[in-house]
C-alpha positions as CSV (number, residue, x, y, z in Angstrom):
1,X,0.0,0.0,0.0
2,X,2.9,2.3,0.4
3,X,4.4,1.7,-2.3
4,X,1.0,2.7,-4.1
5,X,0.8,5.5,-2.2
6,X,4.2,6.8,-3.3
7,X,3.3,6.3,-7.0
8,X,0.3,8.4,-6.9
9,X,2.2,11.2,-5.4
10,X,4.2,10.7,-8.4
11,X,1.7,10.7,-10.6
12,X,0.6,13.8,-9.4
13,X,3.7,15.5,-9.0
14,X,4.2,14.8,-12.9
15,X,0.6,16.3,-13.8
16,X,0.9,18.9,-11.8
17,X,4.8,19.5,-13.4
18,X,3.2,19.5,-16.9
19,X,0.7,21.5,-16.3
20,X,2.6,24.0,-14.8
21,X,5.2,24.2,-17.4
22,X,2.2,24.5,-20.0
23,X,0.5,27.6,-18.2
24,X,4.2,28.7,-18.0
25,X,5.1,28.9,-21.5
26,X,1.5,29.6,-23.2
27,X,2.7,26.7,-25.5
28,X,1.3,23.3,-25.5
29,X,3.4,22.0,-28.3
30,X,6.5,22.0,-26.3
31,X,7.7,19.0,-24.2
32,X,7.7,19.4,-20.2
33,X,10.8,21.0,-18.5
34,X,13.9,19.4,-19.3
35,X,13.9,18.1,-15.5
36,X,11.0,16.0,-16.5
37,X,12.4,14.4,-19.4
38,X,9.7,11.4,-20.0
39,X,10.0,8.6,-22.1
40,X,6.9,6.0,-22.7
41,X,8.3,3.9,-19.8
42,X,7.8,6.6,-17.5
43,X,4.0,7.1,-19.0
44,X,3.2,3.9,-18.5
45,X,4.5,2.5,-15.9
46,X,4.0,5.6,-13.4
47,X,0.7,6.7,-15.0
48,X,-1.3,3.3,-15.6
49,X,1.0,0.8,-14.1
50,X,1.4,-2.7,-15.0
51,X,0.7,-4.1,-18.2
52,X,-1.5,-7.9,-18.9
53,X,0.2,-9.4,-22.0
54,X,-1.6,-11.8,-24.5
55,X,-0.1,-15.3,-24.6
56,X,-0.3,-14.7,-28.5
57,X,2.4,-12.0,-29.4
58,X,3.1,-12.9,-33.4
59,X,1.1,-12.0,-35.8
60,X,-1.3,-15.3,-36.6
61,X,-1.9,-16.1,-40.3
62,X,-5.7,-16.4,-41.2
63,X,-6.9,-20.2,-40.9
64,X,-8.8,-21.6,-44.1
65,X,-12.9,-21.9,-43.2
66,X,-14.0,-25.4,-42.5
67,X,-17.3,-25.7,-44.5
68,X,-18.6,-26.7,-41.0
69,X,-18.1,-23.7,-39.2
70,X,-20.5,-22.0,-42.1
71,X,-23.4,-24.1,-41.3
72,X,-26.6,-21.6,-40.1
73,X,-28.4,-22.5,-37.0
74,X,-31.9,-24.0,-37.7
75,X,-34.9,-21.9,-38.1
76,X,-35.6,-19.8,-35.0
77,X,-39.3,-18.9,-35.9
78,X,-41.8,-21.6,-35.5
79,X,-45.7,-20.9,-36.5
80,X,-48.2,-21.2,-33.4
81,X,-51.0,-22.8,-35.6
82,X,-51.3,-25.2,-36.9
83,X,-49.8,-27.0,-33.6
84,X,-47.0,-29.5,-34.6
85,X,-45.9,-27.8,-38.1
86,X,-42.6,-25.8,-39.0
87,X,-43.7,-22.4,-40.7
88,X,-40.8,-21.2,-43.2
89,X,-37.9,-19.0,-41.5
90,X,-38.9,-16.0,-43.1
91,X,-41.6,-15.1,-45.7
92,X,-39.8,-12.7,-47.9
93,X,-41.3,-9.5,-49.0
94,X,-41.0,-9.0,-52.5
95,X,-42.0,-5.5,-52.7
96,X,-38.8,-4.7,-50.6
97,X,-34.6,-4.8,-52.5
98,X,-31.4,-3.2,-51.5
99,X,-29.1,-2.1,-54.7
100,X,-26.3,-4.2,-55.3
101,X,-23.9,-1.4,-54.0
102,X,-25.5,-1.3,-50.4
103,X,-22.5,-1.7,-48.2
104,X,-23.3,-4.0,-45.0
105,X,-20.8,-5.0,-42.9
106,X,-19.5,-5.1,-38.9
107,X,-18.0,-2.4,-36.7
108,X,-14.6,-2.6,-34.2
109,X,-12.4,-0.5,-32.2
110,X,-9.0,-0.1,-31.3
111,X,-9.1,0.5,-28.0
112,X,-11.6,-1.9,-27.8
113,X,-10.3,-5.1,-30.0
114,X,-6.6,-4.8,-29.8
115,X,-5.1,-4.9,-26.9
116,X,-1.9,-2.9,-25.7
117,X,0.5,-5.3,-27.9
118,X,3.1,-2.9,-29.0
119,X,3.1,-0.7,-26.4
120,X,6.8,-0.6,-25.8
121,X,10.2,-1.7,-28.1
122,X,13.4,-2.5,-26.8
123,X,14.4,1.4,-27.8
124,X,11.6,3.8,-25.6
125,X,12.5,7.1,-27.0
126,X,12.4,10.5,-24.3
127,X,9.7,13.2,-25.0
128,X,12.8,15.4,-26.1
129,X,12.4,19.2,-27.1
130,X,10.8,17.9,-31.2
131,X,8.5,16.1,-29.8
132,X,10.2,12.8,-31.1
133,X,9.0,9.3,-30.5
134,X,11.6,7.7,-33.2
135,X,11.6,4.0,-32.7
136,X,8.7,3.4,-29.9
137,X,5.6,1.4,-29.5
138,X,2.3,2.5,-28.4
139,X,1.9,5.3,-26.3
140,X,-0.9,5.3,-23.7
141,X,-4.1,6.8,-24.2
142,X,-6.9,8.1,-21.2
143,X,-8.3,4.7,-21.2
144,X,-5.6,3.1,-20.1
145,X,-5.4,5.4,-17.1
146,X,-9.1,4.8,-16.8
147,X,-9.1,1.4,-16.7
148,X,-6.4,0.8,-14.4
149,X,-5.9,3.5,-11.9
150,X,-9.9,4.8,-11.9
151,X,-11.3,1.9,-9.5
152,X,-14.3,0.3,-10.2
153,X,-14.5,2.7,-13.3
154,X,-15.0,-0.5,-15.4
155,X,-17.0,-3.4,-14.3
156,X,-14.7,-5.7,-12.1
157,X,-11.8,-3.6,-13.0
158,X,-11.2,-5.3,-16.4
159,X,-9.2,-3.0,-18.5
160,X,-8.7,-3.1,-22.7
161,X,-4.8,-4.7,-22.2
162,X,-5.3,-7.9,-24.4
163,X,-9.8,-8.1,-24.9
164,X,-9.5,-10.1,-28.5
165,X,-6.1,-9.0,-29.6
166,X,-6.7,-8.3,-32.8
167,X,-3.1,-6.4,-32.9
168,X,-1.9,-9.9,-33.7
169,X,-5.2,-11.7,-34.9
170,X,-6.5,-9.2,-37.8
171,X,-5.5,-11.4,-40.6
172,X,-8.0,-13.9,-39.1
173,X,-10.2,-11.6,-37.8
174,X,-10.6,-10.1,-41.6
175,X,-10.4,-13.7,-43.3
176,X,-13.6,-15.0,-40.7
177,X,-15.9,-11.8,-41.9
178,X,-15.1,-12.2,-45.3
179,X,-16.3,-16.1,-45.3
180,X,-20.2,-14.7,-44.0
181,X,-20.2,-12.7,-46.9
182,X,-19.4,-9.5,-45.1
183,X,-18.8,-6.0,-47.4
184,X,-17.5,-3.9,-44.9
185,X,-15.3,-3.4,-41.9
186,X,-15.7,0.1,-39.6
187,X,-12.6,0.2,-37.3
188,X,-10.7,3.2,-35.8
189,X,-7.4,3.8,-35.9
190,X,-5.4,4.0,-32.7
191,X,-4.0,8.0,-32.3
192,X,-0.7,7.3,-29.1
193,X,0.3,4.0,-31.7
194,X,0.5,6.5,-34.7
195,X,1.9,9.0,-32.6
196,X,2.5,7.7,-29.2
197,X,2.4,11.3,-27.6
198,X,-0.1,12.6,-29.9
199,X,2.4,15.0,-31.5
200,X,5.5,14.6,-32.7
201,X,7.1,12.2,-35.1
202,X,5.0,9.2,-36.5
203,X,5.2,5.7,-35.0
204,X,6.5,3.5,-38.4
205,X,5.3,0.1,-37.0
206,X,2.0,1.5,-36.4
207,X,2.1,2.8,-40.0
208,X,3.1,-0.4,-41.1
209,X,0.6,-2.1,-39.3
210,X,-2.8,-0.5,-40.1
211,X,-1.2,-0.9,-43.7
212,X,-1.6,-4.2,-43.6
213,X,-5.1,-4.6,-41.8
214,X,-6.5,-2.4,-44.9
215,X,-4.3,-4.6,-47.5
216,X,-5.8,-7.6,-45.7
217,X,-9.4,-6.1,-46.0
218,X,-8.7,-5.7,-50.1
219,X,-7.4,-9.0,-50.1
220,X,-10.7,-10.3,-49.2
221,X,-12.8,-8.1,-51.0
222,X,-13.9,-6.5,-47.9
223,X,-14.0,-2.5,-47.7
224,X,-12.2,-0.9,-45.0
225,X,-13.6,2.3,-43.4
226,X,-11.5,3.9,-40.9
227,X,-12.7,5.8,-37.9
228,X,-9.3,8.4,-36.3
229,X,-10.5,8.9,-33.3
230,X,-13.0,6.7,-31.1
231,X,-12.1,8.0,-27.7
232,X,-8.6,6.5,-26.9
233,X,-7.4,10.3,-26.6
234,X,-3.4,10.7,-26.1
235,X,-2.7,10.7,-22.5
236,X,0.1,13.3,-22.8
237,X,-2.3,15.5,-24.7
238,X,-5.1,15.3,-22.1
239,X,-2.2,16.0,-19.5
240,X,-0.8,19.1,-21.4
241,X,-4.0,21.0,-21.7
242,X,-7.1,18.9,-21.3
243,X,-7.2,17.1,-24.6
244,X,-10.3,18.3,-26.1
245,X,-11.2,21.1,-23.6
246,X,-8.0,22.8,-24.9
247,X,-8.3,24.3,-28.3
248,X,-4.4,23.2,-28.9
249,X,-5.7,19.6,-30.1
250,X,-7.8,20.9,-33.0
251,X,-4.0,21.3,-34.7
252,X,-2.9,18.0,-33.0
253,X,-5.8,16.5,-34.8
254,X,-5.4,17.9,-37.9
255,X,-1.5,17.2,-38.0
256,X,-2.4,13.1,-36.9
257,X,-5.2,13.4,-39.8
258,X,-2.6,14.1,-42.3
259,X,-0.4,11.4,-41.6
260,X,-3.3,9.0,-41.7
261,X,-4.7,10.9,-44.9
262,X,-1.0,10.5,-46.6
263,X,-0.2,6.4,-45.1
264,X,-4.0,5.3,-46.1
265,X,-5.8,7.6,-48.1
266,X,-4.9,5.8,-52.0
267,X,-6.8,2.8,-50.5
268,X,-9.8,4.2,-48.5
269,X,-12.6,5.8,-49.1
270,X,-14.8,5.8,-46.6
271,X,-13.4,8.0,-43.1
272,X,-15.2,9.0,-40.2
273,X,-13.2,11.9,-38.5
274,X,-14.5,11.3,-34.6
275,X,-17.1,8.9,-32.9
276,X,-19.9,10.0,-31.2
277,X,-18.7,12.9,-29.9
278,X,-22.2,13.8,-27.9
279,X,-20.8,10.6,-26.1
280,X,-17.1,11.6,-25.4
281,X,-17.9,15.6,-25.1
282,X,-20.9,14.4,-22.5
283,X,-18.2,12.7,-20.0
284,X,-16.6,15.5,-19.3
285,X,-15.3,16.9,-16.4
286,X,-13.6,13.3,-16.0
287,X,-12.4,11.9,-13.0
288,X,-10.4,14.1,-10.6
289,X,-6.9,13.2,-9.3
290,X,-6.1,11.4,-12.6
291,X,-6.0,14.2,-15.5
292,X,-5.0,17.8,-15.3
293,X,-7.8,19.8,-13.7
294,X,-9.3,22.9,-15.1
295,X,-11.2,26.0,-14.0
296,X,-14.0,25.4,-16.4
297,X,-17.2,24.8,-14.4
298,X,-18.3,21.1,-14.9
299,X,-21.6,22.2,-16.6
300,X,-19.2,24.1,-19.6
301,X,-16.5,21.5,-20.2
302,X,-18.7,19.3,-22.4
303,X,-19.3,22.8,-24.8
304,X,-15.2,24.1,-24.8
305,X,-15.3,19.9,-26.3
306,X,-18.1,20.2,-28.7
307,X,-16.4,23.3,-30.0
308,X,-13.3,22.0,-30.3
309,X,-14.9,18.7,-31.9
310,X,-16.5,20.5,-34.4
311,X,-13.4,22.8,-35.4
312,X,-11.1,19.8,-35.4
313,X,-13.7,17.6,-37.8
314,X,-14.5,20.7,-40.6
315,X,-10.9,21.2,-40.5
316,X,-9.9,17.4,-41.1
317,X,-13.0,16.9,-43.8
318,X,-11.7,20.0,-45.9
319,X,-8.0,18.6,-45.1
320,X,-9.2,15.3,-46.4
321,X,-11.1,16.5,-49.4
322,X,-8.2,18.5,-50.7
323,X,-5.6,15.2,-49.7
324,X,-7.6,12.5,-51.4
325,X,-9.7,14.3,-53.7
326,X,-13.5,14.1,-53.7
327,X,-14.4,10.8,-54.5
328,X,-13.1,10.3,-50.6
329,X,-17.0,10.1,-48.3
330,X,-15.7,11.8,-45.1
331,X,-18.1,12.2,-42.4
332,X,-18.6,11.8,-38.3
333,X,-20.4,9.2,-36.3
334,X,-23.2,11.1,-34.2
335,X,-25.0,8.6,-32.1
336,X,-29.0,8.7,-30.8
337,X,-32.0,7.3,-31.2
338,X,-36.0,8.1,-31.8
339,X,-37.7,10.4,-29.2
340,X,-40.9,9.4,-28.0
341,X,-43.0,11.7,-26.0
342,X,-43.7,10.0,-22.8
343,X,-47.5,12.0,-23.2
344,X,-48.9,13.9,-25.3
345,X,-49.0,17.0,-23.4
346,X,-47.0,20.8,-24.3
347,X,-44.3,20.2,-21.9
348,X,-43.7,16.5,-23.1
349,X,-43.6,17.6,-26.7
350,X,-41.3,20.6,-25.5
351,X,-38.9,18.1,-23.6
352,X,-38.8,16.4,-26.8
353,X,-37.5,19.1,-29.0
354,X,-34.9,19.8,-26.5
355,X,-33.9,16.1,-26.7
356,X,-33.3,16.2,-29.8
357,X,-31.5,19.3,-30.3
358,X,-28.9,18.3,-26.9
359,X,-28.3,14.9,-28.9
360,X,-28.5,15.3,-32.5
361,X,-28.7,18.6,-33.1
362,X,-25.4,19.5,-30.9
363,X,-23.1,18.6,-33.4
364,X,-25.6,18.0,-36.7
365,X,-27.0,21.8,-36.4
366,X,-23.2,23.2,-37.2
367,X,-22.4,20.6,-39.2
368,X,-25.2,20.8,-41.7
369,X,-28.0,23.0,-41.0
370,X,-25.7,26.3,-39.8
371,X,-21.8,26.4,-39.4
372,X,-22.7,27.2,-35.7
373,X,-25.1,25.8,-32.6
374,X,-28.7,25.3,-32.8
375,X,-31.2,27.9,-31.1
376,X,-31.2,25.9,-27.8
377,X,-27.7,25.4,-27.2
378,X,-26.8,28.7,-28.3
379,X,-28.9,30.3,-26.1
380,X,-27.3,28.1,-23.3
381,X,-23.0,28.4,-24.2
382,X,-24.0,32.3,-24.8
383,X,-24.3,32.2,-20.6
384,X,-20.5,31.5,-20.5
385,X,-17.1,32.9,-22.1
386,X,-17.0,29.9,-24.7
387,X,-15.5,31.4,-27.8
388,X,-18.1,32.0,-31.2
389,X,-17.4,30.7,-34.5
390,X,-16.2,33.5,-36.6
391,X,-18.1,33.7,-39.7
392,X,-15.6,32.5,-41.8
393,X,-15.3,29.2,-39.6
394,X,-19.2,28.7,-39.8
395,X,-18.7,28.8,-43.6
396,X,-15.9,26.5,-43.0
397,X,-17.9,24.1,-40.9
398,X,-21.0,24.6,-42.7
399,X,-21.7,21.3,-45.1
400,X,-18.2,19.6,-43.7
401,X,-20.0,15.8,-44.2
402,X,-20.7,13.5,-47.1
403,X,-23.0,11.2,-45.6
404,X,-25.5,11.9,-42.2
405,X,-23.7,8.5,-40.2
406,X,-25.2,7.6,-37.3
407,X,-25.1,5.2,-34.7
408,X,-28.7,4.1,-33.8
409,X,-29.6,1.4,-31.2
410,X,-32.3,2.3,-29.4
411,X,-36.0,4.7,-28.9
412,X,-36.4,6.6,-25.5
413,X,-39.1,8.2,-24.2
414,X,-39.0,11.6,-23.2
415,X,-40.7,13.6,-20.6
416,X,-40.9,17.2,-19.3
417,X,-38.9,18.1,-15.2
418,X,-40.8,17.7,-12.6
419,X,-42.1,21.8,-12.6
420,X,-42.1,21.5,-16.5
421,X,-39.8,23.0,-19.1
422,X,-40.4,26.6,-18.3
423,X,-39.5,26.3,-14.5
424,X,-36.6,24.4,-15.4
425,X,-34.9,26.8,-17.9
426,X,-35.1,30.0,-15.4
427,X,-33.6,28.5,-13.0
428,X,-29.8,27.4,-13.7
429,X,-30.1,25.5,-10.6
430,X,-32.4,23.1,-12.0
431,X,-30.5,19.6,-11.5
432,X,-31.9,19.3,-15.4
433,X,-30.5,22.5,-16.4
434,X,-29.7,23.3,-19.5
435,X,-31.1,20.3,-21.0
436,X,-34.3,20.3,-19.3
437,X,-35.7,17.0,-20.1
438,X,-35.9,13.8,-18.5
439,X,-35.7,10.1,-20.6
440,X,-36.7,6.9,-19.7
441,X,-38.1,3.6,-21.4
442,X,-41.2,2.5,-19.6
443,X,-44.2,4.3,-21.0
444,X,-46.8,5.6,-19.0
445,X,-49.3,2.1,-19.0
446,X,-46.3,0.4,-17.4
447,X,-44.8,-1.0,-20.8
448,X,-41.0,-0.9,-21.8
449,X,-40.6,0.7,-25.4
450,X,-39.2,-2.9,-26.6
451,X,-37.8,-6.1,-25.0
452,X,-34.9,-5.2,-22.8
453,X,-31.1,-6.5,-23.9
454,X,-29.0,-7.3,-21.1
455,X,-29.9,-5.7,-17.4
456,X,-27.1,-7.2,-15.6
457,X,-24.8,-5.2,-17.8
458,X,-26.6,-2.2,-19.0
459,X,-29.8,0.2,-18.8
460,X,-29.9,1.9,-21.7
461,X,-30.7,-0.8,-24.8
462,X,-34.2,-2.1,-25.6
463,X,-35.4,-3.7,-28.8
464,X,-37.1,-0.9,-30.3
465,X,-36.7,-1.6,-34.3
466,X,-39.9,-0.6,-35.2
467,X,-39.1,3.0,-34.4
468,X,-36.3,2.6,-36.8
469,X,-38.1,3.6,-40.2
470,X,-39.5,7.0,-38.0
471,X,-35.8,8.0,-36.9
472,X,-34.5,7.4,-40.5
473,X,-36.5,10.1,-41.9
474,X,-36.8,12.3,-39.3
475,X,-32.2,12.3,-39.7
476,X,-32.8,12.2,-43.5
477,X,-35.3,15.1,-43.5
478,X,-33.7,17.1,-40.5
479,X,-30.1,17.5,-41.4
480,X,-29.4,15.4,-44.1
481,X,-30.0,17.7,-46.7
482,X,-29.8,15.1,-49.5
483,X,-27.1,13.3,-48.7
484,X,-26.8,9.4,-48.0
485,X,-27.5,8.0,-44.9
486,X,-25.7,5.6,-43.1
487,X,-26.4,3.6,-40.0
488,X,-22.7,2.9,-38.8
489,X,-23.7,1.4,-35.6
490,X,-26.4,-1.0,-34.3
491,X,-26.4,-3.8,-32.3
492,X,-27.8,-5.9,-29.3
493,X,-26.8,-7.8,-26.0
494,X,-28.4,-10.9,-25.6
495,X,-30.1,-11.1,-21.9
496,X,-27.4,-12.7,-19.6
497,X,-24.9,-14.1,-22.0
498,X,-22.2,-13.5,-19.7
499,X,-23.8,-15.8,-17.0
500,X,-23.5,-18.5,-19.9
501,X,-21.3,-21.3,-20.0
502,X,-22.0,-23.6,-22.5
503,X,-21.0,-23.2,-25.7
504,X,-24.6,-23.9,-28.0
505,X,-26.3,-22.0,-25.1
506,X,-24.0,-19.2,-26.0
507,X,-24.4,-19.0,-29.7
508,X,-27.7,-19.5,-29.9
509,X,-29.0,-16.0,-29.3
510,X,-32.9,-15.7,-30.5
511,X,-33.3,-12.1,-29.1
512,X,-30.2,-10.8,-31.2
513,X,-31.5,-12.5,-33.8
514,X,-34.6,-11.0,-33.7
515,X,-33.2,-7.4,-33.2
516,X,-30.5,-8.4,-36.7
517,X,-33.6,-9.3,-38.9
518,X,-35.8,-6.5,-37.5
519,X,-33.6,-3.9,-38.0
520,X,-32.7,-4.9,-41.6
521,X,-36.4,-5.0,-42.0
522,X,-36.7,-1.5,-41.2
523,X,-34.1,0.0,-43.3
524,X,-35.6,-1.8,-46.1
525,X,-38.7,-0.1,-45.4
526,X,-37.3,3.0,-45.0
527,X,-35.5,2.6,-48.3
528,X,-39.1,1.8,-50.2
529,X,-40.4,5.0,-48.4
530,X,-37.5,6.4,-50.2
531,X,-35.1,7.3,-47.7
532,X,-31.7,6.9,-49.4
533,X,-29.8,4.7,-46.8
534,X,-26.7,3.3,-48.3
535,X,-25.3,1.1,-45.8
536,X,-25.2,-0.4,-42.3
537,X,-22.4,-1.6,-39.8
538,X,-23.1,-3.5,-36.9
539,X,-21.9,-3.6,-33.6
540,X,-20.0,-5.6,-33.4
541,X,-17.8,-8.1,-35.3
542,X,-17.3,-10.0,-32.1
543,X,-17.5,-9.5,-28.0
544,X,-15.2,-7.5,-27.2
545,X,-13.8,-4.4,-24.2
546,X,-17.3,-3.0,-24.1
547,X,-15.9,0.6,-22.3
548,X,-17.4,0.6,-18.5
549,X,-19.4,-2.4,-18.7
550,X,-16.2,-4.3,-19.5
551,X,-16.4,-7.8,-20.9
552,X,-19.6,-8.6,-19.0
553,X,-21.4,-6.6,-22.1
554,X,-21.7,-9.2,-24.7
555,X,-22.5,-7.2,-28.3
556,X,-20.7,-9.7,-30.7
557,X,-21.8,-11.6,-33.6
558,X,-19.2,-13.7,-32.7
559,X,-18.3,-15.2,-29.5
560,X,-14.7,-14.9,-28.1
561,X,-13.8,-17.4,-25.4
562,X,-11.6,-15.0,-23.1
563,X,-10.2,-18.3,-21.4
564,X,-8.8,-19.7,-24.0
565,X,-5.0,-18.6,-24.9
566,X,-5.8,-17.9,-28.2
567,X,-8.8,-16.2,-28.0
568,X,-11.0,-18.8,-29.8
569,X,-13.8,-16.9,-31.8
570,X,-16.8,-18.7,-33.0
571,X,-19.6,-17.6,-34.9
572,X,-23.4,-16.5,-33.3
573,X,-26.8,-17.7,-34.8
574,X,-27.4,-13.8,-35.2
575,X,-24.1,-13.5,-37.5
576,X,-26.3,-15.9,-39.9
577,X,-29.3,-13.9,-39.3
578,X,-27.5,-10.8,-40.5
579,X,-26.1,-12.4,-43.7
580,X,-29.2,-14.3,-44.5
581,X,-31.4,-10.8,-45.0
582,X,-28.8,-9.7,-47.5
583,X,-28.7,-13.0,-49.2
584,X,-32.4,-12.4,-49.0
585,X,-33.1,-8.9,-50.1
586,X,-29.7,-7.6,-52.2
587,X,-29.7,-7.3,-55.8
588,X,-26.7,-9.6,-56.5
């Protein structure tokens, strides 16, 4: 314990060291005092600690498929009437089609799927007055602090060390997708493995390695879109100046953006610049004792990062577009779902709007209705000394997407404060304020909006697909403006997988099932109504470091045994439910 104790005070001595030297200088870009001359062993091992390693450390060559492992489950659906007699799986609608080009495919995340392999080569450069990082490994990101020195931040302390290792088990990984037929894969690239201190020079074995996960996807016919940044922020970054509360990492974005733009760009097409950043920008202030701290009151922080979000995104889509030319889609990945009033009273209806516009609308107003905030949260970050967009950068961010992507899983219902809307936005006391509206999922008869997913591991997911072909128009009408939409997140946790501990128990998942041809179903009837989806990515490939909830969150299509040494992954009944409506419904 004292030994802990005395590496905390370290820990903090060092924040507090940085910090001090950043306020000191007014320059962000520089490296700490040359007494605190850092190299990635001193970031990790003072600042998260002690590292799990996979027993797999070589990259593993992809396995030929047995025909057996491609076998689908038998038919899940069974007719009531008449007693005794198998109905057909699925009647088809024949009124329904997806074009040949609709791209559907599965979703990952670096933090998430590969593990911390890398993280340090026999040569760990210092943090020297460029910025260099000349030979090293990875370089740790927030999570890692959050996993391992935030206690009990993640479910039974697991932290994102090895989860499926897919830093050494891509070529597999890619080769497994491909065999179901799969189009796409969604994953992000890892920012402090690029550029382990989130500035300075470029990581070459990083380079070289996301090289070869997007030649493996072409090698399989499967296209590879490419997320930068899906929350894993630089730890040095967020210890200089707050990460994105500091308006220094719009220019550390845009300088990581162009080395991914110049390593990748001649072989994708498809990038998202941040993932849902309501999501990331809505966790600030983060835990205290752990990160720099700021001045900003909590109730701002999440604004100076919405800001700085959208700067950093218009200036990496026009960065991008001028890079790789416009046949490059560039876009963002907002997250939400459909808004149900709870009643049908003013205030409900009222609560609603408000919903939408704090989810949604925060970063979809500026980006394509107005270069700038929607009425509602203007009227709120106008309260505080948050900079404006000047009206050139409005121009600027103004139309900065190709596609409206969004990741959709679930309805909510939404009700007025107790003392209703009006009370609530007077008074900045209001434990609702600004966003004055409350959200649930039971309606007011005592029903849920949909079956409920997992509740051991989570309290936010219900099976709500049939408000799907609502929320696609309402994005498509609302902000879309024309262009495509994508749906580059969906998914479903089967109710107490993690409890289960035999293996056909475990791939057999009926409710994911369900929720994989339901949701299929209502894009397709969304398309006939004419909204012009163009492709859908779910979440996710396999189970996986699912954030706080840990590995007790099971979202996969694919089951990954955890205790076996190699990570054995095996395919889920809803993986074949997913294919089968495209085998079903694609023009071929």
């Amino acid at each position: 314990m004292a030994q802990y104790g005395c590496i905390v005070l370290l820990r903090i001595a060092i924040l507090e060291l940085v910090s001090a030297h950043v306020h000191a200088t007014g320059n962000a870009s520089t490296s700490p005092a040359p007494s605190m001359d850092l190299d990635l062993s001193d970031y990790w091992n003072i600042l998260v600690g002690p590292i799990s390693t996979a027993a797999v450390n070589t990259v593993v060559a992809a396995t030929p498929m047995p025909s057996s492992s491609l076998v689908p489950p038998p038919p899940i659906y069974y007719s009531p009437w008449p007693i005794g007699h198998q109905a057909p799986q699925y009647i088809k609608n024949e009124s329904w089609s997806l074009p040949k080009d609709f791209i559907w495919g599965v979703s990952g995340a670096a933090y998430q799927t590969e593990g911390i392999a890398g993280f340090m080569t026999a040569s760990i450069p210092k943090l020297t007055s460029s910025g260099a990082a000349k030979d090293g490994g990875k370089g740790p990101s927030i999570w890692d602090v959050y996993a391992h020195r935030v206690t009990d931040y993640v479910t039974n302390n697991y932290t994102g060390d090895v989860s499926t290792n897919s830093y050494y088990m891509y070529k597999d990984d890619i080769a497994r997708i491909s065999a179901m037929g799969v189009k796409a894969y969604s994953f992000s690239l890892s920012w402090s493995r690029i550029i382990p201190y989130g500035r300075g020079e470029v990581n070459q074995i990083a380079i070289d390695y996301y090289n070869d996960v997007i030649n493996t996807c072409l090698h399989y016919n499967v296209t590879p879109m490419v997320t930068l940044y899906h929350w894993d922020t630089p730890l040095f970054l967020q210890n200089s100046y707050g990460g994105w509360l500091g308006e220094q990492m719009v220019d550390d974005f845009l300088a990581y953006a162009t080395v991914a733009f110049d390593a990748f760009g001649d072989r994708v097409k498809y990038w998202f610049t941040v993932n849902e950043p309501k999501h990331f920008c809505g966790g600030f202030p983060q835990s205290t004792g752990y990160f720099k701290t700021f001045d900003i009151p909590d109730a701002h922080q999440p604004f100076y990062c919405s800001t700085h979000v959208v700067l950093a995104h218009a200036k990496a889509y026009h960065l991008g577009k001028r890079m790789l030319g416009n046949d490059s889609i560039i876009s963002y990945k907002n997250n939400g779902g459909f808004k149900v009033p709870l009643t049908k009273s003013t205030d409900d209806t009222r609560a609603t709007q408000i919903a939408w516009d704090y989810a949604e609308g925060w970063f979809s107003d500026p980006i394509y209705l107005y270069g700038d905030y929607g009425p509602n949260v203007k009227a709120f970050v106008s309260t505080f000394p948050l900079r404006n967009f000047t009206e050139d950068e409005k121009a600027f961010i103004k139309g900065s997407a190709d596609t409206y992507s969004i990741d959709a899983y679930s309805a909510v219902l939404i009700s007025a404060p107790d003392g209703g809307v009006d009370e609530c936005l007077a008074n900045s006391s209001d434990p609702s304020y600004p966003y004055c509206y409350q959200q649930g999922y039971t309606s007011s008869d005592g029903w849920t909006l949909g079956a409920y997913s997992d509740p051991e591991a989570n309290d936010w997911l219900y099976k709500t697909t049939d408000w799907i072909p609502a929320y696609l128009h309402h994005v498509a009408d609302t902000w879309a403006g024309g262009r495509p939409v994508m749906v580059t997140e969906f998914g479903f946790a089967e109710p107490f997988e993690f409890q289960k501990t035999v293996l056909q128990d475990i791939l057999y998942d009926p409710l994911r099932s369900s929720y994989m041809r339901d949701y299929v179903q209502a894009i397709l009837l969304a398309v006939s109504e004419g909204v012009h989806v163009i492709g859908c990515m779910a979440w996710s490939l396999y189970d996986n470091f699912e954030w706080q909830e840990g590995y007790e969150l099971k979202m996969g299509l694919q089951y990954v045994n955890f205790s076996r040494p190699d990570l054995k992954r095996y395919y889920k009944a809803s993986f074949f439910e997913y294919k089968r409506m495209f085998d079903l419904y694609q023009d071929q």
